[in-house]
VMD Tcl script that draws the C-alpha trace (Angstrom):
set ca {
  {0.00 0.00 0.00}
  {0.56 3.84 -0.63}
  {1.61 5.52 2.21}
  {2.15 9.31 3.06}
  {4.26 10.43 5.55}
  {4.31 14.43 7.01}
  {7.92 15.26 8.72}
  {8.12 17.72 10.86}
  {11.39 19.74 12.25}
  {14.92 18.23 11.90}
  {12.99 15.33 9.91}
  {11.65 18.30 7.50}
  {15.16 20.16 7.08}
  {17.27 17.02 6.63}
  {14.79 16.17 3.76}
  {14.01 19.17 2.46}
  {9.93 18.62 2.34}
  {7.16 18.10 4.30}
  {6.02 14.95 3.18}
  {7.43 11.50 1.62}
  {5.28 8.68 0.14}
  {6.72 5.09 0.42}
  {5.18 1.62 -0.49}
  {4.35 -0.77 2.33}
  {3.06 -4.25 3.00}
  {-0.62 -3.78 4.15}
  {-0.78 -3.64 7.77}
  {2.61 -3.25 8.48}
  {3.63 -1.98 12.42}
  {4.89 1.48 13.36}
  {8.07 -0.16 14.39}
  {8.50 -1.90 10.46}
  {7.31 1.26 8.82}
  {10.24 3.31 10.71}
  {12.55 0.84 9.47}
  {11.50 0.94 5.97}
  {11.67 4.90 6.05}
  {15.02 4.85 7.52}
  {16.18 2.34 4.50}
  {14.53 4.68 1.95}
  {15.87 7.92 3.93}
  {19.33 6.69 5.30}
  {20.14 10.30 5.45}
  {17.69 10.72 8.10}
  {17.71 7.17 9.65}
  {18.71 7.77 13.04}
  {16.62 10.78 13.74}
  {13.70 8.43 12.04}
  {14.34 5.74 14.21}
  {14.43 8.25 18.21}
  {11.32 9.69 16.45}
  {7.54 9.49 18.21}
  {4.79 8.51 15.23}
  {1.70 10.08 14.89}
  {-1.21 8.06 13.40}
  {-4.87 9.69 12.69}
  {-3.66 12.60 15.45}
  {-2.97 10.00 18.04}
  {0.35 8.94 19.23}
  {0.88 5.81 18.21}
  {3.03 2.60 19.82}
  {5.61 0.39 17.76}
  {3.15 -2.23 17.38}
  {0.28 0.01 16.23}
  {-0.75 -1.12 12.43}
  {-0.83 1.58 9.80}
  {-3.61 1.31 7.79}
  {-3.98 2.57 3.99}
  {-5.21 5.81 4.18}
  {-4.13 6.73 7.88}
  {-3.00 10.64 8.43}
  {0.67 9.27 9.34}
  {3.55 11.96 10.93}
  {6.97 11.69 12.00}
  {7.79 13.46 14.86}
  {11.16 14.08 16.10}
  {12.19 14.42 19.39}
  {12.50 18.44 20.58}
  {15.77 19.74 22.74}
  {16.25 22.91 23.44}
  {17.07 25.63 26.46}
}
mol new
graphics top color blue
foreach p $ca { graphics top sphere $p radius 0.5 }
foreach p [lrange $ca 0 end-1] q [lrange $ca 1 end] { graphics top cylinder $p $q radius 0.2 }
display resetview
């Protein structure tokens, strides 16, 4: 399946947009889907991988499934003084 994903912060500088499609297996877990980003993006993998995701406006857990069509965002962890 077709997925969209919005990146917000460090995730949207390092890739210059703010939003990336990728091809998944249906159902596939948070936890799989950060992994496949982070192969398609290894430019961003490590911030993709300390990053909280964001599924239909609710935070979601590793072994949440994304569903075709789910409102899907990448959010990076904030620091700062």
């Amino acid at each position: 399946m077709k997925i969209q994903i919005k990146l917000f912060a460090a995730a949207r500088e390092l890739s210059d947009t703010g939003e990336i499609g990728l091809e998944v297996a249906d159902g596939i877990l948070v936890k799989d889907m950060k992994q496949e980003i982070s192969n398609a993006y290894p430019k961003m993998s490590e911030l993709i991988l300390r990053s909280a995701v964001s599924l239909n406006r609710e935070f979601a857990t590793d072994e949440s499934v994304v569903r075709e069509n789910d409102e899907i965002a990448l959010i990076p962890p904030v620091s700062g003084g």
